[in-house]
N, C-alpha and C positions, 0 to 999 in steps of 0.2 A: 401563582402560575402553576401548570402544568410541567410536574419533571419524574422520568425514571430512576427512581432509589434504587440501587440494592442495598441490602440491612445486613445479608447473612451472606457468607458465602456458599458456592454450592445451592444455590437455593434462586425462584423466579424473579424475576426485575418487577416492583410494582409502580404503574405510575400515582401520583400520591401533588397534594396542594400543598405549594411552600411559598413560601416570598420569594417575590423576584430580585434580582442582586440591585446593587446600585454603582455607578461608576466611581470612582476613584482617580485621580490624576493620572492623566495618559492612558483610561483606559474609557473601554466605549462599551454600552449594552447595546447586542445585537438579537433582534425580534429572532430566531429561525423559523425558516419555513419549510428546510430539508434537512436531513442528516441522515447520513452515513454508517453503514455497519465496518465494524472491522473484527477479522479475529482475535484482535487486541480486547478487545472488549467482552468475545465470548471465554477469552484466559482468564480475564479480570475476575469474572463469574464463578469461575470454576478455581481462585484461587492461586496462580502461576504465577506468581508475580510475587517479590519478597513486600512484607512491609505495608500489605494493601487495608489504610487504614479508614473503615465503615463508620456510615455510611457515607457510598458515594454515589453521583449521576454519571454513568461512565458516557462514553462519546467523543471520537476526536473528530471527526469531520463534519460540518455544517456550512450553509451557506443562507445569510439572510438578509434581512435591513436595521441599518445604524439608525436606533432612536433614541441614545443618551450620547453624551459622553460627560465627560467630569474637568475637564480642562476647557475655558474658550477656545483656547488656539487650536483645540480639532473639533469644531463647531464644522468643518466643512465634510467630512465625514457622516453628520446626521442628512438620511437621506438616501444613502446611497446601497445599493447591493452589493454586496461582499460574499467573496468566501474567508474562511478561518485557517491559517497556519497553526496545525498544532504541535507543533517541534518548536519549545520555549528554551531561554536562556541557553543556546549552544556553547556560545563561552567562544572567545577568541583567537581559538586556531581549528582553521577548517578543517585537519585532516581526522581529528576526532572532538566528540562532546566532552565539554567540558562538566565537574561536580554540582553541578548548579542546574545543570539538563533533568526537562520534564516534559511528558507530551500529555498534554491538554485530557480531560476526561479520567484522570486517576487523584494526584493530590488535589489538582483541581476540580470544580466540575465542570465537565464537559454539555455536551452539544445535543445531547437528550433532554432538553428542555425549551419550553418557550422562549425563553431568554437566557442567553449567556454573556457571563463580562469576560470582556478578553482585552490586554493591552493593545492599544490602535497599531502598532510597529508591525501587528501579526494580523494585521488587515489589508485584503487585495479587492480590488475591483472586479466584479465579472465578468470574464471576458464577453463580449457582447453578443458571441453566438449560443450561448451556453443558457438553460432555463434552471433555476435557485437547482432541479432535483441533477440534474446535469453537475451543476458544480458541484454540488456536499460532496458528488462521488469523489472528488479528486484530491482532498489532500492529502492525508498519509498515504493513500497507496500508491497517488501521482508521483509525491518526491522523495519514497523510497523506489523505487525503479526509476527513476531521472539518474537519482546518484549514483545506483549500481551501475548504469550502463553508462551515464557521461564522465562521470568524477572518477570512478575506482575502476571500471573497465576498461574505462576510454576509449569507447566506440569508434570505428572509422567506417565511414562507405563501404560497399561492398564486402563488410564482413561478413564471415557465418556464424548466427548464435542460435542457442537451445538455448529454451526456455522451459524449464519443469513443471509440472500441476498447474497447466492450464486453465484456469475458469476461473481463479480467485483475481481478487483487484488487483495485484500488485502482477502476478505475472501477464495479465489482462495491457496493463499498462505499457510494462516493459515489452511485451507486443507491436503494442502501438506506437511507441518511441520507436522502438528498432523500424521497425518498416518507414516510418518516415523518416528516419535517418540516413536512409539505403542501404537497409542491412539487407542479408538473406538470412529469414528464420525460417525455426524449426522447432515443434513443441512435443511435449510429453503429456499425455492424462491416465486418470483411470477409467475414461468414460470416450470411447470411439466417438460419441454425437461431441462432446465436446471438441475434440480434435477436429471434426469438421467444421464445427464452428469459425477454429483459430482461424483456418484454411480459410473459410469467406474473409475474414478480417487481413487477408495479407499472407499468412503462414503458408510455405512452401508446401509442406504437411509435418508429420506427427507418429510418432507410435506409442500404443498402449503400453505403461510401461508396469502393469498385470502378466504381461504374455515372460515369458518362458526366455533368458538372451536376450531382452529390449532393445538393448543396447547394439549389439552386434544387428539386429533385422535393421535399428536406422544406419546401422554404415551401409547393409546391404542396398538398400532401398536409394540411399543416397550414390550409391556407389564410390563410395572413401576408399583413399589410401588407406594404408595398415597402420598407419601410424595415429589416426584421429583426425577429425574432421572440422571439428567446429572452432572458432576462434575466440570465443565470449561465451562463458553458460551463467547462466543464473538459474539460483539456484532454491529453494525456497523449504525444502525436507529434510536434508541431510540424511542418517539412518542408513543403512545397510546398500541402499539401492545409488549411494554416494561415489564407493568403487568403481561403479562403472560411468560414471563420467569422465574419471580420469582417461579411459579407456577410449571414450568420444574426442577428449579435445585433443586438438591440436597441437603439434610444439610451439611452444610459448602461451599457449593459451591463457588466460586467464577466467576465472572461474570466480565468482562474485556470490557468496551465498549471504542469503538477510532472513531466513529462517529453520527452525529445526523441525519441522508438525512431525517429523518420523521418528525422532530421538536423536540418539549419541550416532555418528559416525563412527565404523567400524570397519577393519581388515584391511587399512590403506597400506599401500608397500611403496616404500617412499621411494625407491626404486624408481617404480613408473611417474613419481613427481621428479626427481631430482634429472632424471635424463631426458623426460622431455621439457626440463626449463618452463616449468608451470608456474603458476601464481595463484597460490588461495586468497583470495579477500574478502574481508567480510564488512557489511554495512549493515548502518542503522539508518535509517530517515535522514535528513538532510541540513544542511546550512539556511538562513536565511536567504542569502544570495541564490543558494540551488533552484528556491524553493519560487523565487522570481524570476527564475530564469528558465523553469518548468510550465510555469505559467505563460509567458511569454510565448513560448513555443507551442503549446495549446491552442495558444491563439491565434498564433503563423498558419500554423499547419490548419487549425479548423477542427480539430480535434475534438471527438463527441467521446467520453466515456461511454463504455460498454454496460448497461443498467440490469440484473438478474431481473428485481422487480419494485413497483414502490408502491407502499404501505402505509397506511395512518400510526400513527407512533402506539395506539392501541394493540396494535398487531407483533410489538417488540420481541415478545416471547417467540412466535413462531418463527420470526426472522432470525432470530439467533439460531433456534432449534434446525432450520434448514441449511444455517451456514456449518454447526458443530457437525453437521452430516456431510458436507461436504457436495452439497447436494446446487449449490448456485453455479451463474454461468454469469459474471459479474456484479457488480453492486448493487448492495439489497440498500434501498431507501425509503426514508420514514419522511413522512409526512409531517406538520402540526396546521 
């Protein structure tokens, strides 16, 4: 079969002929027909990650058809379209992963290949409005922003949230929940088209957050109290430009961040956390339960992921290369 190795770190993804896996008890080969970019993937590349033992197929998102499995008793399975959970072994208490936690596409191999085996427990149906390129896009980035926003934010109606670095999947998603939640959002980019973007999908609007006081122009704009504005931020940078959210939220706010692309957080004055009754929390990707219960909602709502562009898996290099730039406006997908 057809699969993306990488051999070296720091170095191009080659696609390359291997054997296809074979099932195992309780677990299913799944043909793909889509799959998914994540920045997970371009870290893996470049190295960020402890312990990344080569060669691997990186990839955590796919969506395809069951044409093995290894056990009779999911012989019902063969057939069917599927997408891929890849948040394995969480371990038994929801509020964090347990030792045994791996997401799909590092020790194992992932979803960059014509065929993957995956244990059937982390097998979903497609929602029926959804076409294979539609679904890849959705699971890491679908059920880390489910969790941020339902599990560890706790979203309500008529809340207000920011959402930072508009265009990637994960705050793309968290978008998308939020509005059909009944929230009032409000995004952040480095790219004004982008911003207008969010704006067709829902977003009140947005400010560059490039300009000079970011922060301060969206209270103006907003016309906020002095005290903060937003009631939920997610958050996805961290790094320097971190300080001034404190400054946007709200009292009590809570503030959800699940990634660092800027670096370390810096200059916090715990001051402005401790009196206005803030909450930092942080998340990783999701429960099994989350991650059916994301999907389910998907389907409620009608929910189309946001797609940058899709690609024959030949084109993997330049798909990363356009994500490492920052340069998409949701989910890059690969073809096979």
């Amino acid at each position: 079969m057809k699969a993306a190795i990488l051999r070296n770190l720091h170095e191009p993804i080659h696609l390359e002929e291997t054997a296809p896996p074979v099932a195992g008890k309780g677990e299913a080969i799944v043909k793909i027909m889509a799959a998914a970019l994540n920045h997970r993937d371009v870290w893996i590349q470049k190295g960020r990650y402890p312990g990344i033992s080569l060669p691997v197929t990186p990839g955590s998102d796919g969506a395809g058809i069951v044409v093995e499995v290894g056990d009779r008793a999911d012989e019902s399975w063969i057939g069917k379209q599927v997408l891929i959970n890849p948040a394995h072994n969480w371990g038994e208490i929801p509020a964090h992963y347990g030792p045994e936690f791996k997401i799909l596409g590092l020790e194992d191999p992932g979803t960059f290949a014509e065929y993957v085996k995956i244990p059937v427990v982390y097998l979903h149906e497609i929602p029926s409005h959804l076409s294979f390129n539609q679904a890849a896009a959705i699971p890491l980035a679908g059920l880390t922003a489910w969790r941020c926003l339902t599990t560890r934010a706790v979203l309500k109606p008529q809340e207000k949230v920011l959402i930072t670095g508009i265009g990637g999947g994960v705050a793309l998603f968290g978008l998308q929940f939020a509005v059909a939640l009944g929230a009032e959002v409000w995004v952040t980019s480095g790219s004004d088209d982008k911003i207008q973007k969010a704006c067709e999908l829902g977003a009140k609007g947005g400010v560059n957050y490039k300009n000079t006081d970011w922060h301060r122009e969206l209270l103006q704009t907003i016309g906020a109290p002095r005290l903060g504005y937003f009631d939920v931020i997610v958050d996805s940078a961290g790094g320097d430009n971190f300080k001034s959210l404190i400054d946007v939220a709200a009292p009590g706010a809570r503030i959800c961040i699940y990634g660092g692309t800027t670096g370390n957080i810096t200059d916090l004055l715990p001051a402005k956390i401790f009196f206005k009754q803030l909450n930092l929390l942080g998340s990783t990707m999701g429960t099994p339960k989350e991650f059916e219960e994301m999907i389910r909602f998907v389907e409620k709502c009608n929910l189309v992921p946001v797609i940058d562009s899709i690609r024959p898996i030949e084109e993997i290099g330049a798909g990363m290369d356009r994500m490492d730039k920052g340069e998409q406006f949701g989910k890059i997908v690969f073809t096979f």
